[in-house]
C-alpha positions as CSV (number, residue, x, y, z in Angstrom):
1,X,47.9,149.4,41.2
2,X,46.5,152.5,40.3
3,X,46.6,152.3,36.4
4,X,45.3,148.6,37.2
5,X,42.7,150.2,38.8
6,X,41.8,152.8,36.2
7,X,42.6,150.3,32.9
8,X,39.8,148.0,34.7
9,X,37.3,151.0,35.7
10,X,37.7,152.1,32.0
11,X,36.8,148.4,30.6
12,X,33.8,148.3,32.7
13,X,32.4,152.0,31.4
14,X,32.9,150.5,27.5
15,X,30.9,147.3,29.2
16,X,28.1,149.0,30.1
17,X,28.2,151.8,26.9
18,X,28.1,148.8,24.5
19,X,25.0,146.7,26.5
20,X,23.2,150.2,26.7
21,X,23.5,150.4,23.0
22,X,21.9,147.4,22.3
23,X,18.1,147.0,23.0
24,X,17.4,143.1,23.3
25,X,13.4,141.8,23.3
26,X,12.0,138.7,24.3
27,X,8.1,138.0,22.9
28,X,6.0,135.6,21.7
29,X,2.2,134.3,21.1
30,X,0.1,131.7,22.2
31,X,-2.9,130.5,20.6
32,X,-5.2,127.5,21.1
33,X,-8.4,126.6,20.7
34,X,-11.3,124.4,19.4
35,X,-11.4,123.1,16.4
36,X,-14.4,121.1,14.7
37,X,-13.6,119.3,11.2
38,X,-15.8,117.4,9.2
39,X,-17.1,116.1,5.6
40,X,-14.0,113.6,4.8
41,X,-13.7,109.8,4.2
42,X,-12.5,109.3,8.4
43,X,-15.1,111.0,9.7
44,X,-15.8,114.4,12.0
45,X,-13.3,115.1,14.3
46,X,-13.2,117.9,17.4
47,X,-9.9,118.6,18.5
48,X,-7.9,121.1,20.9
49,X,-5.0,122.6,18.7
50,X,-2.2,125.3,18.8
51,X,-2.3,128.1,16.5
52,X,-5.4,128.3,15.2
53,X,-5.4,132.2,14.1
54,X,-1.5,132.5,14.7
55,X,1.3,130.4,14.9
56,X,2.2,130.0,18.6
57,X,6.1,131.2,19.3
58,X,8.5,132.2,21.4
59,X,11.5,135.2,20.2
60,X,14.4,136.9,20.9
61,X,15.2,140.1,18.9
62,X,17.7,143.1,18.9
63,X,19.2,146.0,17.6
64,X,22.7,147.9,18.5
65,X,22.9,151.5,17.3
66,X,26.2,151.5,15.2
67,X,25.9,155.2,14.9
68,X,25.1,157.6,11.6
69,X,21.4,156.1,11.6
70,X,22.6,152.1,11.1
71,X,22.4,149.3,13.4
72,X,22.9,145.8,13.5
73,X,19.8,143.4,14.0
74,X,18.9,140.4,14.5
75,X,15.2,137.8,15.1
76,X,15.8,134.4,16.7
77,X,11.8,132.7,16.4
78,X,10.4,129.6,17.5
79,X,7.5,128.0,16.6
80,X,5.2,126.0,19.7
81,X,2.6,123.6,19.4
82,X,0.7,124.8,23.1
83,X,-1.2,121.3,22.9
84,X,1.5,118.9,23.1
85,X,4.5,121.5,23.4
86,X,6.2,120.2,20.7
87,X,8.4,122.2,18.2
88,X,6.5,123.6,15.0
89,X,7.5,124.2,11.5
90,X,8.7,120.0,11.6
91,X,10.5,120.5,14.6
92,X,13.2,123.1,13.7
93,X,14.1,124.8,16.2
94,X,13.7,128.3,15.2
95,X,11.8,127.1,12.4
96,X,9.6,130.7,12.0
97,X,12.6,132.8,11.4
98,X,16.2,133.1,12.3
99,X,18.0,136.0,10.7
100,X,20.6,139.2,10.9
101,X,21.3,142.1,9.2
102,X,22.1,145.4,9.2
103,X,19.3,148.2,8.6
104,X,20.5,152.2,8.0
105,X,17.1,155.0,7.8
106,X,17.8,156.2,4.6
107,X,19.7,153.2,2.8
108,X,17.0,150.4,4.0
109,X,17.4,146.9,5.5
110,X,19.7,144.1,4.3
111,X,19.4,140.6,6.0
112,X,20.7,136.8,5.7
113,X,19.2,134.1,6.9
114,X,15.9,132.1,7.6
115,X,12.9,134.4,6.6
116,X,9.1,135.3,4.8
117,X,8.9,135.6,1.2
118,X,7.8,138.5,0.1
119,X,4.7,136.9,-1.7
120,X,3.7,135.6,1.1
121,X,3.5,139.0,3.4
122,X,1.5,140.1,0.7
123,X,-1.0,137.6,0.6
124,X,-1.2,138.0,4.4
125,X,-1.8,142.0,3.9
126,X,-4.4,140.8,1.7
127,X,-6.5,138.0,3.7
128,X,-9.0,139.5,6.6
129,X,-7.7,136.5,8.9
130,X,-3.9,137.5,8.5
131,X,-3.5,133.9,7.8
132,X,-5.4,132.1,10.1
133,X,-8.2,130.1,11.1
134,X,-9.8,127.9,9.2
135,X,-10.6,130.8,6.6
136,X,-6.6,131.0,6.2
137,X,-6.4,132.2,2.5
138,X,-3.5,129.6,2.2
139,X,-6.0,126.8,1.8
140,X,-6.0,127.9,-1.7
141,X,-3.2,130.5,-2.1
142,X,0.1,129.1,-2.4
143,X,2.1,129.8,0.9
144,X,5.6,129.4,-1.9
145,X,8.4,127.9,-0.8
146,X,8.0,126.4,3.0
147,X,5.0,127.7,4.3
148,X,5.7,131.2,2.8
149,X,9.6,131.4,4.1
150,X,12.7,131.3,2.9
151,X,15.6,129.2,3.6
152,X,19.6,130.4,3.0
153,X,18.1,133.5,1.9
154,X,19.1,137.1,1.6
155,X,16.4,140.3,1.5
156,X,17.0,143.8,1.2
157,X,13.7,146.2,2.6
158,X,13.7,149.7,1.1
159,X,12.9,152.6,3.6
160,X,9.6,154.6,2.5
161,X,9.5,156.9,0.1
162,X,6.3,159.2,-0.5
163,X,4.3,155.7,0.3
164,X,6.0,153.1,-1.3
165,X,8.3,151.2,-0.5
166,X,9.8,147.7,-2.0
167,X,11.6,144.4,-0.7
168,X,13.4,141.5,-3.1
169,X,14.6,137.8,-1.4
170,X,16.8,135.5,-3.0
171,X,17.2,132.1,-1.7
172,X,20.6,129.9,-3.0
173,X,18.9,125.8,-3.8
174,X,22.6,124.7,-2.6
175,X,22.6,122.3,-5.2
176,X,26.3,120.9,-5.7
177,X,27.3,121.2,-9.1
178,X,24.0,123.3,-10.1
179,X,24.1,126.9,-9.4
180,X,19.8,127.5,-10.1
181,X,18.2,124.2,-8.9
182,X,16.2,124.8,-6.0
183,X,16.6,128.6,-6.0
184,X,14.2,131.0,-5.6
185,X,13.4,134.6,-5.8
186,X,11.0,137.4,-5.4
187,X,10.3,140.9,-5.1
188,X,7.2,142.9,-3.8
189,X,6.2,146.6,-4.2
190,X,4.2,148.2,-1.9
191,X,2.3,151.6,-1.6
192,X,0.4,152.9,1.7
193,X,-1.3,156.2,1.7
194,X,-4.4,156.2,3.4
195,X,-7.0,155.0,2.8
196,X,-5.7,152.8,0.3
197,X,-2.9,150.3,0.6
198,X,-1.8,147.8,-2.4
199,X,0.6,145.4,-2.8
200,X,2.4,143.7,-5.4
201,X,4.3,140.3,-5.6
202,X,6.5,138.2,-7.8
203,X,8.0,134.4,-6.5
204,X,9.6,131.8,-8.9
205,X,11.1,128.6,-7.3
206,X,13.5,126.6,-9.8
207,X,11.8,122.8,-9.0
208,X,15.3,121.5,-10.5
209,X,16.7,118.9,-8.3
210,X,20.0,118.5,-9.8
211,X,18.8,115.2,-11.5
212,X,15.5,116.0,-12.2
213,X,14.7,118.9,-14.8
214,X,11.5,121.1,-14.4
215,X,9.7,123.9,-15.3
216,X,9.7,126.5,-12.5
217,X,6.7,127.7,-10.4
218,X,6.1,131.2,-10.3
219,X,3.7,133.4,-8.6
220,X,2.2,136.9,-9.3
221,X,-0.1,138.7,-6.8
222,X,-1.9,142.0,-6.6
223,X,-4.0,143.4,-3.9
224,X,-5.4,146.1,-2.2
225,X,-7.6,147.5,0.6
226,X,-9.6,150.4,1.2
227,X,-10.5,151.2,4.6
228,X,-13.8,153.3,4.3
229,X,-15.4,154.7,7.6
230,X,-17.1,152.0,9.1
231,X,-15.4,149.0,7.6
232,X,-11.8,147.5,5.6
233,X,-12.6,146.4,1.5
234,X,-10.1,143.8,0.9
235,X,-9.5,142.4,-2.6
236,X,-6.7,140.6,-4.6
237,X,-5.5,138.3,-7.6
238,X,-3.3,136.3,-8.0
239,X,-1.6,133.9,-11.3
240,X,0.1,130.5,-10.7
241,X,2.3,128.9,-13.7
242,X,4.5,125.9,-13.7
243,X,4.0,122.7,-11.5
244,X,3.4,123.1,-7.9
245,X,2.9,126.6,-8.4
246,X,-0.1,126.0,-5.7
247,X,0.3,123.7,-3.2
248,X,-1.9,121.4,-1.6
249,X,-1.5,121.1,2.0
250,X,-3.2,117.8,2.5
251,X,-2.1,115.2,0.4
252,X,-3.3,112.3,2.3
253,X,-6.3,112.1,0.3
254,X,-8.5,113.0,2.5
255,X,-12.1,112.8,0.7
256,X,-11.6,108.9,-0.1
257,X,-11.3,109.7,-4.0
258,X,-10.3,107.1,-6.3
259,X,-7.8,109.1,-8.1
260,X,-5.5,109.8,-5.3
261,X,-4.8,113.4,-5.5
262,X,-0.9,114.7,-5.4
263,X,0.0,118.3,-5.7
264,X,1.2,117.5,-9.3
265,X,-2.3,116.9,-10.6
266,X,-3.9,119.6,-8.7
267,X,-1.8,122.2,-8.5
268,X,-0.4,123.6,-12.1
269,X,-1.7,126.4,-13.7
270,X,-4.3,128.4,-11.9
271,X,-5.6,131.7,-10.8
272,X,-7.4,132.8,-7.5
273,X,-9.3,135.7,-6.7
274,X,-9.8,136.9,-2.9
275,X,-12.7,139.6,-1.6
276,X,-13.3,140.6,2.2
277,X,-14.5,142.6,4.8
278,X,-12.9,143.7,7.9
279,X,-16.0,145.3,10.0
280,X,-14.3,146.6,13.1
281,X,-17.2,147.8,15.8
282,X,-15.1,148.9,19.3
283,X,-13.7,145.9,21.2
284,X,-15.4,143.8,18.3
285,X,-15.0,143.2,15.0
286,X,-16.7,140.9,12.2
287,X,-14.5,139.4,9.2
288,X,-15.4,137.5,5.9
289,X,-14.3,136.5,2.9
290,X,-14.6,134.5,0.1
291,X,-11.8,133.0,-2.2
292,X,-11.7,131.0,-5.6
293,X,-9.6,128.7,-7.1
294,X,-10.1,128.6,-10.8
295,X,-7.8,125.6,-12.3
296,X,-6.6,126.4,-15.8
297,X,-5.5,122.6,-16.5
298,X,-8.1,119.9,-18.1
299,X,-9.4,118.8,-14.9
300,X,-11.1,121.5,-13.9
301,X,-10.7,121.3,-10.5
302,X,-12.0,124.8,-9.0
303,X,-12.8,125.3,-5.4
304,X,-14.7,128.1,-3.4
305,X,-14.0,129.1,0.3
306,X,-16.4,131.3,2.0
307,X,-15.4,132.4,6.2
308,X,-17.1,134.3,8.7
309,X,-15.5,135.2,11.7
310,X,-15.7,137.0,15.1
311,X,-13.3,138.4,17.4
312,X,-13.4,140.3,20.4
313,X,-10.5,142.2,22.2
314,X,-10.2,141.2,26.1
315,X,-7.1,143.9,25.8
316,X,-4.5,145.4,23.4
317,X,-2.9,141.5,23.9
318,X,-5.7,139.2,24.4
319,X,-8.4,138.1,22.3
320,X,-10.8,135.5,21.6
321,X,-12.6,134.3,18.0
322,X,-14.7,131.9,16.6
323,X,-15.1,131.8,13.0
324,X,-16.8,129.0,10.7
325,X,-15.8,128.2,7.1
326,X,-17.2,126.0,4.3
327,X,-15.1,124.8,1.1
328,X,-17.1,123.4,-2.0
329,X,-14.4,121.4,-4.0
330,X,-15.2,121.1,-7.9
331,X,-14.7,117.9,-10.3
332,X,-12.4,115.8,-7.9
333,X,-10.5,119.2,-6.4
334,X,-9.1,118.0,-2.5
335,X,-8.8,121.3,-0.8
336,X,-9.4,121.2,2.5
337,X,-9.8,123.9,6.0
338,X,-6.4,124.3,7.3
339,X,-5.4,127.1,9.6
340,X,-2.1,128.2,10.3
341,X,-0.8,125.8,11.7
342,X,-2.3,122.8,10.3
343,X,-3.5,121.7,6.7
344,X,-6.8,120.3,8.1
345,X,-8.6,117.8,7.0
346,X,-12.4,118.2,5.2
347,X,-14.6,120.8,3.7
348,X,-16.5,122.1,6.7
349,X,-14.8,123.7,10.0
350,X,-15.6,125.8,13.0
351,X,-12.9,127.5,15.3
352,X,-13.3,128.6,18.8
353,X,-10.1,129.9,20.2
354,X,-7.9,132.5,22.4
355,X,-5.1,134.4,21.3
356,X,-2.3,136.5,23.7
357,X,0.4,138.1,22.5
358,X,3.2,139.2,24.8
């Protein structure tokens, strides 16, 4: 009875070292708000929607220190719609990001599973709205592959290294019988030192379907900010080759144009250009910025987006915003105020929203 008693007791100690090794996190985001459209063939439209400035979600998320400075990790994210409380991202259920890894301080991170391309966390460093609102730089940036994540992927993050640091995805197309169709990879560099950050990004998606033979779409960015005293510089550049190489995240033709627009005609070779302004003032803090679409193919079809926002800190988790944002569509171009979590759906937009993090 005694060695019963002291096999179990020794069982229960191992119990409770492993759980105290491993740290696990629920959190999450809600955002809703206001949201005025207008300037399309349907008319204005004022409606209440979820994740306006950020993706509403719930997550679970982990570590277990395996010793020698390496640990096992993993993210488990869901994406929320708070007006109707449906599932985002299509209804996936962990549609943001589902992966794990393992992650050692000196060797870096390597991870399998559903998560953001490195072009895209670029692009977000870059945009003074972190994606969001109807200033969302991915009305005009492409997002690459589905909305700027990567499916059946593996990444590898580098630790940091005298201020740079590095990150390269690769996701497998899956394709029976066709090793590259529908594969995709990229790599970013980045280097933080302040006051000066930059970033730089490659993404090429094979558009092979297994049948169906096409040139790829790939995606070089640069960027960089400069936080002076009073206020954040933000600039980048980025180059789009191959079909859908820039997406167009509403399709449905929304300005009433003969020529139906599909991201095929719209979206081949381009090049965009980004400047902003992060103005922080105390609790408050006053954003713009102003992106352009310059269309390399016959059509012509540049665009311009100009945003001004406004957001004001309740606390370190709650905040509110309102931010208005006009896009002037050139020669039959169909771009149109999304945010991020919807593609929107005209030229004209104002958001009035709250945002809590926990």
């Amino acid at each position: 009875m005694r060695k019963k008693f002291m096999a179990a007791a020794v069982l229960v100690a191992l119990s409770q070292h492993a759980w105290a090794q491993t740290n696990v996190t629920v959190y999450g985001m809600i955002d809703a708000g206001l949201s005025y459209e207008s300037d399309n063939k349907a008319g204005s439209m004022t409606k209440v929607t979820s994740g306006i400035a950020g993706g509403s979600r719930l997550g679970f998320k982990g570590t277990e220190n395996l010793g020698g400075g390496t640990k096992a990790l993993f993210v488990i994210e869901s994406g929320i719609q708070v007006d109707t409380g449906a599932l985002g991202q299509g209804g996936l259920p962990f549609g943001r990001q589902v992966f794990v890894g393992l992650g050692n301080e000196r060797a870096g991170t390597l991870t399998l599973g559903r998560q953001y391309a490195p072009h895209y966390l670029a692009t977000v460093f870059a945009d003074p709205f972190a994606s969001g609102t109807s200033a969302d730089e991915k009305n005009l940036m492409n997002a690459v592959s589905d909305g700027g994540r990567m499916s059946n992927s593996i990444k590898y993050a580098s630790p940091q290294w005298k201020g740079f640091s590095g990150e390269i995805a690769y996701s497998a197309g899956e394709t029976a019988g066709d090793n590259t169709a529908g594969r995709a990879v990229g790599f970013a560099i980045a280097y933080d030192a302040a006051p000066v950050a930059i970033r730089v990004a490659y993404h090429d998606k094979n558009n092979d379907t297994g049948t169906v033979k096409m040139d790829n779409a790939r995606n070089t960015f640069v960027a960089a900010t400069y936080a002076f005293r009073f206020a954040k510089l933000h600039l980048a550049y980025g180059v789009n080759k191959g079909p859908f190489s820039s997406t167009l995240r509403n399709t449905g033709n929304p300005y009433g144009y003969a020529e139906v627009p599909t991201a095929a005609s719209l979206t081949d070779d381009s090049t965009d250009a980004l400047a902003g302004l992060t103005v922080p003032l105390g609790a408050h803090a006053l954003l713009a910025s102003w992106i352009h679409k310059n269309d390399k193919t016959a059509a012509n079809r540049d665009a311009d987006q100009f945003g001004l926002g406004y957001r004001y800190n309740l606390s370190l988790r709650t905040d509110l915003y309102a931010v208005y944002a006009r896009m002037v569509n050139k020669n039959g171009a169909s771009y149109t105020l999304g945010n991020a979590s919807d593609g929107g759906s005209g030229d004209r937009a104002v958001n009035l929203g709250m945002q809590h993090a926990f």
